[in-house]
LUMVEX-356122 format. One record per residue (C-alpha): x, y, z. Coordinates in steps of 0.001 Angstrom, whole numbers, plus 500000, padded with zeros to 6 digits. Layout:
// residues N
XYZ;...
//
This chain:
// residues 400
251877351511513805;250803351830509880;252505349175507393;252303349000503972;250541345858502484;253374345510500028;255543345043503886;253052343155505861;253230340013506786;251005337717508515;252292336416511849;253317332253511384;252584330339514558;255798328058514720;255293324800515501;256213323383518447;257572320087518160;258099319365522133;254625320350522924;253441317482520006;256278314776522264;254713316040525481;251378315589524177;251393312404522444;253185310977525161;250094312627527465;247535310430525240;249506307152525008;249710307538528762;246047308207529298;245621305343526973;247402302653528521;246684303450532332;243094304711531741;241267306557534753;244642306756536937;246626308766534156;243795311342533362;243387311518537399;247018312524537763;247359314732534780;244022316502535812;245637317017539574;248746318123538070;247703320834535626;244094321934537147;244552321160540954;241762318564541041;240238315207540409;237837315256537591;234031314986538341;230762314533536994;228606316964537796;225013316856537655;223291319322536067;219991320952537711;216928322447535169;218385325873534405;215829328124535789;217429326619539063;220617328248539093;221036331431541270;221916334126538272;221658337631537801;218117338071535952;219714339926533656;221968337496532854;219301334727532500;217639336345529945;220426337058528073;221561333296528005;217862331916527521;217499334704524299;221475333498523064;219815330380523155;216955330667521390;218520332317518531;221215329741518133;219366327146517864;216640329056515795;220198329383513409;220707325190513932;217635324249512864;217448326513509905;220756325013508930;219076321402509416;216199322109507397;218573321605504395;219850318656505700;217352315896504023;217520312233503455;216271311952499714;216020309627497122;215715309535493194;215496306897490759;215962305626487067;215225303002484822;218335300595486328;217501301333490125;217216303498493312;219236305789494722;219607307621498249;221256309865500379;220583309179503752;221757311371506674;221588310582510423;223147312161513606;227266310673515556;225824309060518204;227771310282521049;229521314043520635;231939315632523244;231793318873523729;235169321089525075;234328324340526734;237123326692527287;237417327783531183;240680328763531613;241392332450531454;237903332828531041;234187330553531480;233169330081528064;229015330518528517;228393331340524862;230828328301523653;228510325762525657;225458326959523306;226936327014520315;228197323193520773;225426321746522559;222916323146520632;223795322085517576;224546318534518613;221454318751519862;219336319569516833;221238317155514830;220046314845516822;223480313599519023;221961311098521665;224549311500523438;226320315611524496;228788315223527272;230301318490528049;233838318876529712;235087321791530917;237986322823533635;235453325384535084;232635324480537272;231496328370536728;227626328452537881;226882330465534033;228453327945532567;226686324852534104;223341326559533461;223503326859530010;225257324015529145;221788322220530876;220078324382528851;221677323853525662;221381320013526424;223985318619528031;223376315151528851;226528314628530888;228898317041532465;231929316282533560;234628319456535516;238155318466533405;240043319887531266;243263319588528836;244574317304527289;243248314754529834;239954316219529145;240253315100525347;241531311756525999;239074310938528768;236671311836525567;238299309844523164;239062306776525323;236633306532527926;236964307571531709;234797305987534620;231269307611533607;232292309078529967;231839306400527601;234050306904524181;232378309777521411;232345309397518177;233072313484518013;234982315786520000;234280319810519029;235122323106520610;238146325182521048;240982325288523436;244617326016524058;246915324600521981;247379321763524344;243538320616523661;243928321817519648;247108319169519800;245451316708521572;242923316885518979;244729316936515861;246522313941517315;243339311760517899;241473312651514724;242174309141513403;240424308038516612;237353310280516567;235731313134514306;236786316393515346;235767319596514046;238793321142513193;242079322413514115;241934325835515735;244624328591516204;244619332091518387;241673334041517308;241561337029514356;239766339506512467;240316341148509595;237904344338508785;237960345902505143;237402349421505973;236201352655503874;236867356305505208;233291356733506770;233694354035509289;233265354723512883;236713355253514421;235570353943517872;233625350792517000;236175349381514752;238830349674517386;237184348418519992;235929345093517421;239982344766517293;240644345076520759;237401342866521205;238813340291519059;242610340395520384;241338339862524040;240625336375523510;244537335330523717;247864337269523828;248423335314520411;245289336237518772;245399338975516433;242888341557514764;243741343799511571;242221346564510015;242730346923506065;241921350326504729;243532352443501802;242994355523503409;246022356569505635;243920359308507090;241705357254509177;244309354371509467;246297357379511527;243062358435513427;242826354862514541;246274354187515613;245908357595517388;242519356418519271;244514353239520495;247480354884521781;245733357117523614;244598354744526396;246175352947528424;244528350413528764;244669349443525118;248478349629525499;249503345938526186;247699344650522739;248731347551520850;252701346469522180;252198343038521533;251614343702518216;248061342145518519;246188344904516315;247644345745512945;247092348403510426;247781347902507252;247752350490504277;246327349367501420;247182350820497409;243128350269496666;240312348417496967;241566345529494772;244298345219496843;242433345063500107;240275342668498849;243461340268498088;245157340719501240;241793339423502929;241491336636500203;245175335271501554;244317335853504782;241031333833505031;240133335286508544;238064333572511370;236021336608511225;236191339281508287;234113342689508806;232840344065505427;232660347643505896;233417349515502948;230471349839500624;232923350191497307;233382346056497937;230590343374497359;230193340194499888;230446337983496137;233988339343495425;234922337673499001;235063333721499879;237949332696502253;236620333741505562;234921331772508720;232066333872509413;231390337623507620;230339340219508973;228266342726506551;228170346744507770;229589348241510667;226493347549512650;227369344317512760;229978343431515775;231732340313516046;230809340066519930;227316339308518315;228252336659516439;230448335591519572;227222335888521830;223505335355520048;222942336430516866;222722332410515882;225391331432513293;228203329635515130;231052331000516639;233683327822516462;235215328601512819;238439328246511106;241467329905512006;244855329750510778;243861329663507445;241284326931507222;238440328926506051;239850328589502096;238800325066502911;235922325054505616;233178326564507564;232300326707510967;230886324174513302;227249323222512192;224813320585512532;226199318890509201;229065318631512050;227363316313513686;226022314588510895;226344311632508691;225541312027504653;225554308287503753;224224306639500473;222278303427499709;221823302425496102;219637299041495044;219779297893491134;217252296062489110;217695293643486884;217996295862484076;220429297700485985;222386294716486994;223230293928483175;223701297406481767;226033298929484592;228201295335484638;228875295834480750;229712299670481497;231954299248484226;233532296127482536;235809297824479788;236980300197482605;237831297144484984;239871295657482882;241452298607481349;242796298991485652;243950295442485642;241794294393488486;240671290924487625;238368290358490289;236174293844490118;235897292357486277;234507289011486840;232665290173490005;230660292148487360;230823289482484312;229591286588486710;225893288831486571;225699288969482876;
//
């Protein structure tokens, strides 16, 4: 169950070039005949019609109490998170001796928001997509989802839905993009899905915003010796649950607790299935230098820092870290505020997670003077002309 780094290699997800056919030809489809294409393809895949559902105040639904305070709390910190992330987020303006300058930055209109429901009703993916939206200040949040699970609904009101509509799939994202009876076109579509909905996506991201392309969730933990056997394991098996394609290793370079891992998850049985389907990996590392490059190449979704011999500042590719032991995944998953949509697949050596910047425009306004006017035309001529664009050059000569 132990490999070598020097023999490891990280799982490719092939590409599947039907699925794109299918799916393209899903969208054009949805495109052309509108309502009666998404209707079908809805009935087809989910076993229903799509429909809006209205959403009730949440202290209205019928949940468990314990349950209610857990999603009102989740809530509360996430959006605690959201705004502390929007504080930095300021339109601003400076200015010289040749004019004013600005950045300006106001909300997408209109945002969809995907929630997963599936295998499994995605409560804590409602917050951390509404919310957001929300404190960026998204006028419009419509919320689509396959599942019409009670949780869900409720905190998708909470988190400030102002639409909700039961689809899902690819029709879900097209009915987004395009427009279907009450869902008027977004400018945005976030949130994860299969790879039906991550396709759908990828292919309409000329049409709308999206927040990225999303693969099978992973973790990656950088593990000392003096790391609980128990609660790394189950963060693995935690992490692998989310899909039979997802995938969760554990990087140490100490093959004595490597071995008293692989010996904790063989021992159940009800660990077995992941462990066969090669979901959790353990990997042997020659040092710390080493471990810290595998995660580098890797740039996980989620990376667990737990070996105090390695420094948060000698790490950058990752979605979201996690600093100590004490500090689980699931709670980043659940309510302890940063978001839980990040890159997969590789993406984080480019990007972060969702955000309100997500949601966001960073635009820029810029008025000359006079003095401006006739120093910046004689700067910008030489270059003009040196480009051979004879317009830009008397565009900017004309004001002399």
């Amino acid at each position: 169950m132990i490999v070598k780094a020097s023999d490891w290699i990280r799982p490719e997800l092939n590409s599947d070039s039907a699925m794109e056919t299918n799916v393209r030809a899903m969208l054009l489809d949805c495109q052309q005949r509108s309502a009666l294409a998404i209707n079908e393809y809805s009935e087809k895949f989910d076993g229903f019609k799509p429909r809006n559902i209205e959403l009730k105040p949440f202290d209205e639904y019928e949940l468990d109490a314990e349950l209610k305070v857990a999603i009102r709390q989740a809530a509360k910190r996430i959006k605690r998170f959201a705004r502390f992330q929007n504080e930095t987020l300021i339109s601003q303006q400076f200015s010289d001796s040749l004019g004013e300058y600005s950045q300006v930055i106001t909300p997408i209109e209109r945002a969809g928001c995907y929630i997963p429901g599936g295998r499994f009703p995605l409560i804590s993916t409602a917050l951390m997509t509404l919310i957001p939206a929300k404190v960026a200040g998204c006028h419009s949040r419509v919320a689509v989802s396959p599942s019409d699970h009670p949780a869900l609904l409720a905190a998708a009101s909470l988190a400030g839905a102002t639409q909700f509509v039961q689809i899902g799939g690819v029709q879900a994202i097209a009915a987004l993009a395009y427009g279907y009876e009450s869902i008027e076109p977004v400018d945005i579509v976030v949130g994860p899905g299969n790879a039906y909905v991550n396709e759908a996506k990828a292919q309409l991201q000329r049409k709308v915003k999206i927040d990225g392309l999303a693969g099978p969730s992973e973790m990656l933990a950088l593990c000392d010796s003096q790391q609980p056997i128990e609660w790394l394991a189950l963060d693995a098996l935690a992490q692998s649950e989310h899909d039979p394609m997802a995938l969760s290793v554990l990087v140490s370079d100490n093959e004595s607790w490597l071995t008293k891992v692989a010996t904790f998850l063989q021992h159940d049985k009800k660990y077995e299935a992941m462990v066969n389907n090669k979901q959790i990996a353990l990997v042997l590392a020659k040092d710390v230098n080493d471990m810290i490059a595998i995660s580098e190449n890797f740039a996980p979704e989620h990376l667990m820092l737990c070996d105090k011999r390695i420094s948060a500042k000698q790490l950058s590719h990752f979605g979201s870290l996690f600093v100590g032991a004490n500090s689980a995944v699931a709670m980043g998953d659940y309510c302890s505020g940063p978001n839980h949509t990040l890159p997969t697949i590789g993406y984080a050596r480019q990007s972060g997670g969702l955000n309100v910047q997500t949601f966001q425009r960073i635009q820029t306004v810029q008025a000359i003077n006079d003095n401006g006017r006739i120093e910046l035309a004689n700067l910008a001529m030489p270059i003009a002309k040196e480009e051979g664009l004879k317009f830009h050059y008397q565009s900017l000569k004309v004001r002399l």
